[in-house]
C-alpha positions as CSV (number, residue, x, y, z in Angstrom):
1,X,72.0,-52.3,-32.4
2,X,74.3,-49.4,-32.6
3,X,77.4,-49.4,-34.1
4,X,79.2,-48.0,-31.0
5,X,77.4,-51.2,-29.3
6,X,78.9,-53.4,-32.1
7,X,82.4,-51.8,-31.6
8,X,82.2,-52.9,-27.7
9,X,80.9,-56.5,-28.3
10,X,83.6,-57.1,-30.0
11,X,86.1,-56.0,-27.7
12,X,84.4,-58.0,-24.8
13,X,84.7,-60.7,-26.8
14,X,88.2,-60.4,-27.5
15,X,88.8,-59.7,-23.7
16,X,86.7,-62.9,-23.2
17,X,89.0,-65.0,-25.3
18,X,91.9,-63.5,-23.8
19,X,91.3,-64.8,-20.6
20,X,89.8,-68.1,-22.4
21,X,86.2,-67.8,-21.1
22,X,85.1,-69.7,-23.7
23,X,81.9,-70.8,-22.6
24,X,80.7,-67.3,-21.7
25,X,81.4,-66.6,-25.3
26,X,79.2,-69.5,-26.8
27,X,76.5,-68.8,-24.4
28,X,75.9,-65.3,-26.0
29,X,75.1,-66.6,-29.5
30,X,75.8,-63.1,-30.8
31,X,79.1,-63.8,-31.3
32,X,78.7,-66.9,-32.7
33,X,78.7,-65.8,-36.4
34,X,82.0,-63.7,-35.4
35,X,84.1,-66.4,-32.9
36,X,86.4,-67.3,-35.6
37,X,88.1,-63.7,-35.0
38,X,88.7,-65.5,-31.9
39,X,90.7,-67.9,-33.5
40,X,92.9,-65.4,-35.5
41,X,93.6,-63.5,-31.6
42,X,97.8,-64.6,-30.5
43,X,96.0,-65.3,-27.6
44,X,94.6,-68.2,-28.8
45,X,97.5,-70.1,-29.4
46,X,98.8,-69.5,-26.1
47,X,99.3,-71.8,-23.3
48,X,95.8,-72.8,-22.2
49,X,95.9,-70.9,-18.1
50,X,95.7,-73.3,-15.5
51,X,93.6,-70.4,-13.5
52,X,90.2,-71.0,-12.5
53,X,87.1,-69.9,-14.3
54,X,86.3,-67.3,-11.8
55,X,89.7,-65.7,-11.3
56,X,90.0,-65.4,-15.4
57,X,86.1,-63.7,-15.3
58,X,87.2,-61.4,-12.4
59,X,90.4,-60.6,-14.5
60,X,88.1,-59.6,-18.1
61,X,85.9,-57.6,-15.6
62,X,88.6,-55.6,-14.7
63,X,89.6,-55.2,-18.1
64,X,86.9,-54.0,-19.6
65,X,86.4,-51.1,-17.2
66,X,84.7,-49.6,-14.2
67,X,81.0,-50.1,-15.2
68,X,81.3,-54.0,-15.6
69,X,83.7,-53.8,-12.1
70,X,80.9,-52.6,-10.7
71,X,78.7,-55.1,-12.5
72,X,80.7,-57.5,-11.0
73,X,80.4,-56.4,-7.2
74,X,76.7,-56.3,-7.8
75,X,76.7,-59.9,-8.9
76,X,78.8,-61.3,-6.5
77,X,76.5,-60.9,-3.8
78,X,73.8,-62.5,-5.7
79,X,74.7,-66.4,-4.4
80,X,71.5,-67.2,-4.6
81,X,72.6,-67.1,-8.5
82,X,76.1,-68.0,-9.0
83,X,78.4,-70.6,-8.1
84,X,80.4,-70.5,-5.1
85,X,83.7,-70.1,-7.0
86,X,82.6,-67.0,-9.0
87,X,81.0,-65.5,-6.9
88,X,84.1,-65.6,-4.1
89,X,86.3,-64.2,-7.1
90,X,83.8,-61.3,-7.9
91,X,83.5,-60.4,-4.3
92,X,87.1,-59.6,-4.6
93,X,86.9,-57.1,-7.3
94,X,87.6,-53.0,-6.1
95,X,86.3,-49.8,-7.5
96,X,89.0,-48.1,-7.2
97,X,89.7,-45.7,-10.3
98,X,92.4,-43.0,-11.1
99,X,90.8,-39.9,-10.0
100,X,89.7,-37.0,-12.4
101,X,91.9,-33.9,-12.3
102,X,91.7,-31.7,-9.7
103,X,91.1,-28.7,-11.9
104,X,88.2,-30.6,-13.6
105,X,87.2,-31.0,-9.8
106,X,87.0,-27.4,-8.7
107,X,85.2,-26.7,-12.0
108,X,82.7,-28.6,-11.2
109,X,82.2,-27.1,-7.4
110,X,81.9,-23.7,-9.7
111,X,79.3,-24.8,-11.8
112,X,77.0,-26.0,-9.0
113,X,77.2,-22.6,-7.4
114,X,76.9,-20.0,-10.4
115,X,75.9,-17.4,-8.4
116,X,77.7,-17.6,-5.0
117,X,81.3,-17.0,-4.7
118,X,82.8,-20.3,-3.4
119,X,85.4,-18.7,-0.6
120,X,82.0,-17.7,0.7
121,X,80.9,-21.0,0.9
122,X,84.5,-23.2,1.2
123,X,86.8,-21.8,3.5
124,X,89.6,-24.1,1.8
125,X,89.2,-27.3,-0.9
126,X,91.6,-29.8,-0.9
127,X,92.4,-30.5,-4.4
128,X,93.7,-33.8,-3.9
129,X,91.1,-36.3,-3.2
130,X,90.8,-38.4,-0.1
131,X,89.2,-41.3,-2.5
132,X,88.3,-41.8,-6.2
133,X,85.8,-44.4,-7.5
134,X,84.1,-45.5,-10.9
135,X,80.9,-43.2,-9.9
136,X,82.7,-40.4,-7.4
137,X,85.0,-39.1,-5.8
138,X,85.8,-37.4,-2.5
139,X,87.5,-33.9,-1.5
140,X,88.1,-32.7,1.8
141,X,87.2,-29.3,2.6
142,X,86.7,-26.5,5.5
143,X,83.2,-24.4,5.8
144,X,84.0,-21.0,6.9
145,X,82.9,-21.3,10.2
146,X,85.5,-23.9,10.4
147,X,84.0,-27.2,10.2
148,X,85.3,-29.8,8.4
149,X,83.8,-31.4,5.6
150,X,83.8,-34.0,2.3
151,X,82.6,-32.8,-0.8
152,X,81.3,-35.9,-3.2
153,X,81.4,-35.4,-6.8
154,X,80.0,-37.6,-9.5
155,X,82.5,-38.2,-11.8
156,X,82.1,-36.3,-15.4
157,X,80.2,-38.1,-18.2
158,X,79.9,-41.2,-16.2
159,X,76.2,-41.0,-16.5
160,X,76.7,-41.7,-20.6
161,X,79.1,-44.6,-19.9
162,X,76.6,-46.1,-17.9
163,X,73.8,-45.8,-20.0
164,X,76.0,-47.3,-22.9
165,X,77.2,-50.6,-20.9
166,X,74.0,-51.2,-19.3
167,X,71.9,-51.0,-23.0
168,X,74.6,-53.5,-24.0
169,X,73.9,-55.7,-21.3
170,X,70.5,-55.9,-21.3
171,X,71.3,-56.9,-24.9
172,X,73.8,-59.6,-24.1
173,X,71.3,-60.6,-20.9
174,X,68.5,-61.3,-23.5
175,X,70.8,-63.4,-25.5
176,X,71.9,-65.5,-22.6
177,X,68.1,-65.8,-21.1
178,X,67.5,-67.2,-24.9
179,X,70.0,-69.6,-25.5
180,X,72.2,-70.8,-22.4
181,X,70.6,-73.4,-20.7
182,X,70.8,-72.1,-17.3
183,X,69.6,-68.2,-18.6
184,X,65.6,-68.7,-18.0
185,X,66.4,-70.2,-14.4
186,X,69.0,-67.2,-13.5
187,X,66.9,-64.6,-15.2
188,X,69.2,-62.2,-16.2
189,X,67.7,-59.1,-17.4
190,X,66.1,-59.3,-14.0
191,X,69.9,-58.6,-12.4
192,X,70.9,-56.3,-15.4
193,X,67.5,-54.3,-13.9
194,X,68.6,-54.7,-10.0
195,X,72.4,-53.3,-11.0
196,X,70.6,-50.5,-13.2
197,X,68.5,-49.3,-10.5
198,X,71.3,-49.4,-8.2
199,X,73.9,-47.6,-10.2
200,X,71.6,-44.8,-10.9
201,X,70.4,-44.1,-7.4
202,X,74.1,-44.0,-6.7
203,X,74.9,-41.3,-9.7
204,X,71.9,-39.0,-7.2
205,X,73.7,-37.2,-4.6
206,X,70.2,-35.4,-3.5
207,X,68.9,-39.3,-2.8
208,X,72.1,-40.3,-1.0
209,X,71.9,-37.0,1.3
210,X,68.3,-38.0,2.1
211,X,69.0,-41.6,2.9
212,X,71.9,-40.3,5.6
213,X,69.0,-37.9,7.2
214,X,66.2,-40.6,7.3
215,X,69.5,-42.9,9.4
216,X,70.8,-40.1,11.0
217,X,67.0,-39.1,12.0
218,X,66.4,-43.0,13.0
219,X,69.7,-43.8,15.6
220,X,69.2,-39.6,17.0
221,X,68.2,-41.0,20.2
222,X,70.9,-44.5,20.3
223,X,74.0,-44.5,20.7
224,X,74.6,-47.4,18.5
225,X,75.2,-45.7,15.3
226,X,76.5,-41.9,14.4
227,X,75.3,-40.7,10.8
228,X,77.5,-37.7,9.8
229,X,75.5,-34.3,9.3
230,X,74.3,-33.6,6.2
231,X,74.5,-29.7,4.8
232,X,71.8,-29.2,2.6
233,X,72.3,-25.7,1.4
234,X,75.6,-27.2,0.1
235,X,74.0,-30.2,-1.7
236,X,73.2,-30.4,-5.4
237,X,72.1,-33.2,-7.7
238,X,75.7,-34.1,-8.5
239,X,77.8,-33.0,-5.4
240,X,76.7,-34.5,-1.9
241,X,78.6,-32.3,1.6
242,X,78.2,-34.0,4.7
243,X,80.4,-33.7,8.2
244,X,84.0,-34.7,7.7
245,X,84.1,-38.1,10.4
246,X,87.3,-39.5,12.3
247,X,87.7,-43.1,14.0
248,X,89.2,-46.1,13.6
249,X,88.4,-48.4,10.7
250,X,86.7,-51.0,11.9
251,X,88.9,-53.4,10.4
252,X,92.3,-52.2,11.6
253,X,92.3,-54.8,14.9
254,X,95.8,-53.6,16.0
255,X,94.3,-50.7,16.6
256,X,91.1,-51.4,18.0
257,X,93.2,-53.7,20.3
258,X,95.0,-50.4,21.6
259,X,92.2,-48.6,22.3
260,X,91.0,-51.5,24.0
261,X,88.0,-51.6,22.4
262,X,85.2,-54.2,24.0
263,X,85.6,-56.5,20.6
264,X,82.5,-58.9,21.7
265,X,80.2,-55.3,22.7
266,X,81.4,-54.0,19.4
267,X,80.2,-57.4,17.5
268,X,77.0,-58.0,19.3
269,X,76.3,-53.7,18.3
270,X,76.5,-54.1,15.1
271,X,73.7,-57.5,15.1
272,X,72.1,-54.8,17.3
273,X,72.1,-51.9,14.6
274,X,70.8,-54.5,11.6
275,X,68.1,-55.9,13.1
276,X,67.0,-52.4,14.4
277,X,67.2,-50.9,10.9
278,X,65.2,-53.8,9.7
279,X,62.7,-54.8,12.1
280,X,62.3,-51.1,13.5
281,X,62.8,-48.7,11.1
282,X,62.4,-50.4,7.7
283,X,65.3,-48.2,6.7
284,X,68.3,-50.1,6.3
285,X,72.4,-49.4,4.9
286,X,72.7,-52.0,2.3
287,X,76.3,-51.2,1.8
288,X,77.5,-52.2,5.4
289,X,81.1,-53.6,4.2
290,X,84.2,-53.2,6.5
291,X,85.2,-50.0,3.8
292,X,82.1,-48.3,5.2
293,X,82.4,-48.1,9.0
294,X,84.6,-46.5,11.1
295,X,84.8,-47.1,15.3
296,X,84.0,-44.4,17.7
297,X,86.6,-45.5,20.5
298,X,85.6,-42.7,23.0
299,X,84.1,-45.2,25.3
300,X,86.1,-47.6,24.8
301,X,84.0,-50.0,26.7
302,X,80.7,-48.8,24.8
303,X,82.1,-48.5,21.0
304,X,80.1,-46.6,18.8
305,X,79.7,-47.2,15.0
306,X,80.3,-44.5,12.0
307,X,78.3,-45.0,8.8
308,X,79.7,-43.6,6.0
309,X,78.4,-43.4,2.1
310,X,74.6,-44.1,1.9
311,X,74.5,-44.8,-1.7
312,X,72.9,-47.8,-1.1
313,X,69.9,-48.3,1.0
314,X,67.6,-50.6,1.5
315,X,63.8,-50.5,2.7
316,X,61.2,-53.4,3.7
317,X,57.4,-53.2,3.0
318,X,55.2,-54.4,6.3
319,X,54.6,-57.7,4.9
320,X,57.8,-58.7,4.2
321,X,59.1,-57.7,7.7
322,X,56.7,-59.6,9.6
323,X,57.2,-62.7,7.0
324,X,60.5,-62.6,7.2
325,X,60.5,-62.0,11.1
326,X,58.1,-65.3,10.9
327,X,60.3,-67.6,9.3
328,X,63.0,-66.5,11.4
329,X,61.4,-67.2,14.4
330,X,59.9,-70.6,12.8
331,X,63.8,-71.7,11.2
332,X,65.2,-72.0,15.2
333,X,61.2,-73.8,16.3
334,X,62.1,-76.1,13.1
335,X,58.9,-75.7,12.2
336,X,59.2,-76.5,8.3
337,X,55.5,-76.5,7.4
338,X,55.0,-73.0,8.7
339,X,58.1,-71.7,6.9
340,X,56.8,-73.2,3.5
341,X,53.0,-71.8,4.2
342,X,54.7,-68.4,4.7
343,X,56.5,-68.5,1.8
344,X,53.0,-69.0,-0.3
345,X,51.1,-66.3,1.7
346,X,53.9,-63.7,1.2
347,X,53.5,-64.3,-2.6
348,X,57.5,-65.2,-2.9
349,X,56.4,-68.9,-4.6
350,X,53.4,-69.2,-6.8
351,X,50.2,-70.3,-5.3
352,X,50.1,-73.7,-6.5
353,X,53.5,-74.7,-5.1
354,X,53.2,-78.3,-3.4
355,X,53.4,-77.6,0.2
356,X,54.8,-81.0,1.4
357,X,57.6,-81.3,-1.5
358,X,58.8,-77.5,-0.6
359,X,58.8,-78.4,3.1
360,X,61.5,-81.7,2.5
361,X,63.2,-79.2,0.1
362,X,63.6,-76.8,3.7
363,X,63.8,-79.3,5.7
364,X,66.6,-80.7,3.6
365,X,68.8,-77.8,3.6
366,X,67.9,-76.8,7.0
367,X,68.7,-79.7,9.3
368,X,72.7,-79.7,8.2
369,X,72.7,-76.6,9.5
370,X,71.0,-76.6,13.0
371,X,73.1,-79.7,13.9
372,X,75.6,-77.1,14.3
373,X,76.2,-75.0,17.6
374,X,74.0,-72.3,17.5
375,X,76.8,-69.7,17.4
376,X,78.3,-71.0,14.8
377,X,74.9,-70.4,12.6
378,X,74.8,-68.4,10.0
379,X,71.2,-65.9,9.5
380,X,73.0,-64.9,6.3
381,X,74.2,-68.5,4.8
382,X,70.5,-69.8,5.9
383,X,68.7,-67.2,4.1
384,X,71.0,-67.6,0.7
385,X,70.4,-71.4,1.0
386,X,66.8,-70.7,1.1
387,X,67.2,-68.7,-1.7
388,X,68.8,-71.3,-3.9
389,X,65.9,-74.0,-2.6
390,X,62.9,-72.0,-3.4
391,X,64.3,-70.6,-7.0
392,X,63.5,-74.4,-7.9
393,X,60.0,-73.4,-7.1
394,X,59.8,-70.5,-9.2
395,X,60.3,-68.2,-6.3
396,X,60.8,-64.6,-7.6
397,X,63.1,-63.1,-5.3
398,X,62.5,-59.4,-4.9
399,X,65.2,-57.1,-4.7
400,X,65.0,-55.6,-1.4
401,X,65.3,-59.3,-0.2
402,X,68.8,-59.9,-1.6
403,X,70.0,-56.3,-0.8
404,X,68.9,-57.5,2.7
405,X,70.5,-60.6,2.6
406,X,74.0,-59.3,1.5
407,X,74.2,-56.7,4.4
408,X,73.4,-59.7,6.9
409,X,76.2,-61.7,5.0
410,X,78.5,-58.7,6.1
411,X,77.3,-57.8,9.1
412,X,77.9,-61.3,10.2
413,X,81.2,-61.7,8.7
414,X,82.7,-58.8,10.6
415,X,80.7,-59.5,14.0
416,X,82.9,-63.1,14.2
417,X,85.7,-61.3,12.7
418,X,85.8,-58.9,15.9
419,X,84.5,-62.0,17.8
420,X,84.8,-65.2,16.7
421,X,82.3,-66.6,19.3
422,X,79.3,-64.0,18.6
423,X,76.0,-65.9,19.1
424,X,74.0,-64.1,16.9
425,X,70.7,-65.6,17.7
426,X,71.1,-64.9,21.1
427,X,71.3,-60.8,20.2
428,X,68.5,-61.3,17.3
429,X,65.8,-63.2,19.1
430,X,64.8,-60.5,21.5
431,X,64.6,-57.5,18.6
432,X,62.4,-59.8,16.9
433,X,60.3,-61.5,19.9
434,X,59.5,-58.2,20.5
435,X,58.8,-56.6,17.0
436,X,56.5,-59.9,16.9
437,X,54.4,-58.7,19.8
438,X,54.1,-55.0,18.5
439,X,53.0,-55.7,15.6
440,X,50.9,-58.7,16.2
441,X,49.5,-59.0,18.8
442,X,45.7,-57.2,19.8
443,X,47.0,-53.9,20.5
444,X,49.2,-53.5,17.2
445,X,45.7,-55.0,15.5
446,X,43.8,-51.8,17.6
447,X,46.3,-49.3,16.5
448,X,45.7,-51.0,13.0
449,X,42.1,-50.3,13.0
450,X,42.5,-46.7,14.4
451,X,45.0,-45.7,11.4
452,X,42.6,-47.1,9.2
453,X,39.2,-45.8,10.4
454,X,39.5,-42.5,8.6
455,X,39.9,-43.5,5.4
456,X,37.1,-46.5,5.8
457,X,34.7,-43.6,7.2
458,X,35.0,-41.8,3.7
459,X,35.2,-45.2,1.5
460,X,31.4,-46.5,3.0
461,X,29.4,-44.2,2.1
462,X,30.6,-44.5,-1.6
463,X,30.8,-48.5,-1.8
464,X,27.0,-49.0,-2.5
465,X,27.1,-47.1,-5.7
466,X,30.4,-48.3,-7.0
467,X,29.1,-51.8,-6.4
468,X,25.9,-50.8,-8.0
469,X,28.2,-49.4,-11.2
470,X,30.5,-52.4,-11.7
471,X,27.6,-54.6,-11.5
472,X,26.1,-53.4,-14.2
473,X,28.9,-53.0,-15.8
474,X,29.4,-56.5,-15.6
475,X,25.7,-57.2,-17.0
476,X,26.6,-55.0,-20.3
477,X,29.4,-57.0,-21.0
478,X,31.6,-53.6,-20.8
479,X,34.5,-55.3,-18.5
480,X,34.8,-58.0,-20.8
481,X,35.3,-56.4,-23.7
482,X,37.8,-53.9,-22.6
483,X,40.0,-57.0,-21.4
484,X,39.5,-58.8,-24.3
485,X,40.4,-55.8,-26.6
486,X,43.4,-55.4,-24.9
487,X,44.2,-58.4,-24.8
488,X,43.9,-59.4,-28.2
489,X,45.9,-56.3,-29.7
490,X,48.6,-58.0,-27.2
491,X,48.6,-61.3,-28.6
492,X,48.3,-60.3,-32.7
493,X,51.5,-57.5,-31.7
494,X,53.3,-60.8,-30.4
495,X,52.6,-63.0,-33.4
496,X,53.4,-60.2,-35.7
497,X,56.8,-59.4,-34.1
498,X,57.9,-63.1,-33.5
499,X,57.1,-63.2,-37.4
500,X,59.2,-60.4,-38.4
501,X,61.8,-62.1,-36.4
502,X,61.9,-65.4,-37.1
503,X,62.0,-64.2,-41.2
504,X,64.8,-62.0,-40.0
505,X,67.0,-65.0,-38.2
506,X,66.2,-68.1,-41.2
507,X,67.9,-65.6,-43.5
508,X,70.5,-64.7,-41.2
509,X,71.2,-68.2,-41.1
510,X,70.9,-68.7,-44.6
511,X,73.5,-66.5,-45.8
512,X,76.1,-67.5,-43.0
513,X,75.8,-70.6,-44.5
514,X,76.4,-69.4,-47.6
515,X,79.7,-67.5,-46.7
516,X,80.8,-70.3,-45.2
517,X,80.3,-73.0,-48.2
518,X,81.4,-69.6,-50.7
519,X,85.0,-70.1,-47.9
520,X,85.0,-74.1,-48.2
521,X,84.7,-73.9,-52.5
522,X,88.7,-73.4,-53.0
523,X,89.0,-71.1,-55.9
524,X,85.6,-70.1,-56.5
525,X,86.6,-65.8,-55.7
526,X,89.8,-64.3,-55.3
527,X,90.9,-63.9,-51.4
528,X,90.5,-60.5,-50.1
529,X,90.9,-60.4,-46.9
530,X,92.5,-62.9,-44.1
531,X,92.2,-65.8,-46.7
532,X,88.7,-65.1,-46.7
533,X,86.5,-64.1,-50.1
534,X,85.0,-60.9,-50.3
535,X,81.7,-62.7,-51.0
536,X,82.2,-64.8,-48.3
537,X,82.6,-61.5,-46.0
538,X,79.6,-59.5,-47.5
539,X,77.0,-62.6,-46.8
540,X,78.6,-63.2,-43.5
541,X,78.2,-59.3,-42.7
542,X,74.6,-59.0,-43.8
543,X,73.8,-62.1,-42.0
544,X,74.7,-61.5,-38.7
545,X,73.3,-57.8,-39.3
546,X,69.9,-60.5,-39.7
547,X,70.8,-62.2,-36.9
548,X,71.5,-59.4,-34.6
549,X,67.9,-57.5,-35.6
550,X,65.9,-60.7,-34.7
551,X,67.5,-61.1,-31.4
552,X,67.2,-57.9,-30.8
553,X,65.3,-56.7,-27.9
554,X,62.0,-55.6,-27.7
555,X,61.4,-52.2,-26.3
């Protein structure tokens, strides 16, 4: 671990015991060895806060900075994982930073374009920014044609500030996955990964400008959605320029009220444009939160939705649209058994999962919520709970899942928002009845085998001979042995490093014991420092220097 690494732990833990998270700071046993700083904090001896656990971790978040804000967005809409009560508090946290100097601003529009003169390209940059967040922010500008246009610019250095808090999580995700009881069932490193990938598709302006031309390319011939244009000429790795957009936020209701805008059209649309994205296009905006869309009002009876920032997208493979699509259509038939049997065929739980005890788990959690009205149903709330019943089955819930389950959790929320009476069954059904019978039914199977027929006329020829060569592999022994080689380096690299740290962490232990029974003999070495001997402090030091190396990371 790097010093720079040590330096931060022990600021988050002094922002942990500032806001009393107390059991967040013994689940990470690194700072164990170092929690009677804690004790030394004025904080300490403060009035304990009567606020709740999740307002006080919202609170550290935001005190420790935009990285672990943004940590905390990304968490929050992992309920399949959290609590209710944290996860409503981290769902209120906002990226909102204090924008980077203007100047800084333009000289970063001059670097990108080192051999262009910029009134060539920029009729006129406005250097004070329409928005500023922890990863960009936003400038309007004029082409010199006239159009106008945003210019998105990664913020300086925030690559390296990324790089350093995500390391330190994976660190402090280890520790947690080792020692807090709930870490193996929440799998952290697992979200540290999701909220990695995430942030550094986010930092790739080139990625977001393709995502808006795949959705813009997608809804060119509906009127249900309006991508702004992207102007690739303009674009660089770190600088995104796309059509400057105007309408109504889709959250402002006075407004929408005075444009008279068809709320319950505008509602039922946006069901529309999901399950399009999803079951259509397998191309979908995964950041689909009121901050994102604005209202075409035009046609006032026919609204139109805006996307805006595409820095989150998310896709679906084949066989997880049509098994999703098939428990959807098997949740509203109540048919349990076929949910669970999907659930085993699509790989999400491991083969060997009981079928009967993970139906009654469904079936459980279902039935409270059908005895409902079926408008007042939640797709979103029905996936999560699923969610939270098959992670008792060891279901490993892939990321494009979650992503996809969040955007329907906000898609939702602001259809009833607009329209309180929304059925959204009634709007999904057909999209996926439909999907169902293209994809299939005999002809998608037809069009299955025609796609497929050239690459099976050039694999037949060959399969005689490659079944002739792995068969005799197979006699020679030769597949065996390469498995078993590697395998076998595998498991003596394993026993060699869980040596090396086990060693490491008995005599960690050892001399933390031995600084604190060196503090406990009164007398035995002059105090140095705090009321603590020196001895005391150089065994203490040295052992959690041990302790740190053998819980350490691999990799």
């Amino acid at each position: 671990m790097k010093l720079s690494q040590i330096t931060r732990l022990f600021q988050i833990n002094q922002v942990f015991s500032r806001h009393r998270l107390d059991e967040f700071i013994l689940a990470l046993h690194v700072f164990r060895p170092l929690r009677f700083v804690s004790w030394l904090s004025p904080y300490r001896w403060r009035k304990a806060t009567q606020q709740p656990r999740g307002e006080r971790l919202r609170l550290a978040l935001q005190d420790l900075g935009p990285i672990f804000v943004k940590f905390g967005q990304i968490l929050s809409t992992r309920r399949d994982l959290l609590p209710d009560d944290i996860a409503d508090e981290l769902a209120k946290l906002q990226d909102r930073v204090a924008p980077f100097p203007s100047d800084q601003a333009l000289a970063l529009i001059h670097e990108a374009y080192p051999d262009e003169a910029i009134d060539t390209l920029f009729a006129e940059i406005d250097p004070t920014p329409l928005a500023s967040a922890s990863i960009a922010q936003v400038h309007a500008a004029t082409l010199p044609d006239g159009k106008q246009v945003i210019i998105k610019l990664v913020r300086p250095g925030i690559e390296k500030v990324i790089r350093r808090d995500v390391d330190l999580l994976y660190t402090l995700a280890g520790l947690a996955e080792r020692y807090w009881s709930e870490g193996k069932r929440l799998r952290p490193r697992e979200v540290v990964a999701e909220m990695e990938k995430n942030l550094f598709d986010e930092l790739d302006m080139l990625r977001e400008a393709a995502s808006a031309s795949q959705l813009k390319r997608n809804f060119a011939d509906a009127r249900l959605l309006y991508v702004p244009e992207i102007y690739w000429p303009l674009c660089r790795p770190n600088i995104l320029v796309q059509e400057r957009v105007f309408g109504v936020p889709i959250s402002d209701m006075q407004r929408l009220a005075e444009h008279h805008v068809d709320l319950a059209r505008l509602a039922a649309v946006g069901v529309e444009i999901f399950f399009t994205q999803v079951f259509k296009h397998s191309f979908f905006h995964a950041d689909m939160h009121p901050g994102n869309i604005l209202v075409d009002v035009s046609d006032a009876h026919n609204p139109r939705y805006i996307a805006i920032d595409f820095g989150i997208m998310g896709t679906l493979a084949p066989d997880d649209q049509r098994y999703l699509a098939e428990n959807f259509l098997a949740f509203f038939n109540h048919d349990y058994r076929r949910v669970a049997e999907l659930h085993v065929q699509s790989g999400w739980v491991p083969p060997d999962t009981r079928l009967d005890e993970f139906e009654s788990a469904i079936r459980s959690v279902c039935e409270p919520i059908f005895a409902r009205p079926l408008k007042e149903i939640s797709f979103g709330q029905l996936l999560l709970r699923l969610f939270q019943t098959a992670r008792r089955f060891n279901m490993q819930i892939q990321p494009q899942l979650v992503l996809l389950q969040k955007t329907l959790l906000n898609i939702e929320g602001l259809g009833r928002q607009l329209y309180p009476d929304l059925d959204l069954w009634q709007t999904a059904k057909p999209i996926l009845e439909k999907w169902m019978q293209e994809k299939l039914g005999w002809q998608a199977a037809w069009k299955t085998l025609q796609q497929e027929a050239p690459t099976w006329a050039e694999t037949l020829p060959t399969l005689p001979r490659q079944l002739y060569e792995l068969t005799q592999k197979a006699q020679s022994g030769a597949l065996t042995m390469q498995l078993s080689t590697h395998d076998l380096q595998h498991i003596r690299q394993e026993i060699r490093d869980s040596s090396y740290r086990t060693a490491a962490a008995v005599s960690g232990a050892a001399f933390i014991v031995g600084a604190a029974i060196i503090k406990g003999l009164d007398g035995f070495a002059p105090p140095m420092l705090a009321g603590i001997p020196l001895l005391s402090w150089l065994f203490g030091l040295w052992g959690g220097a041990l302790l740190m190396f053998s819980l350490k990371r691999r990799g």
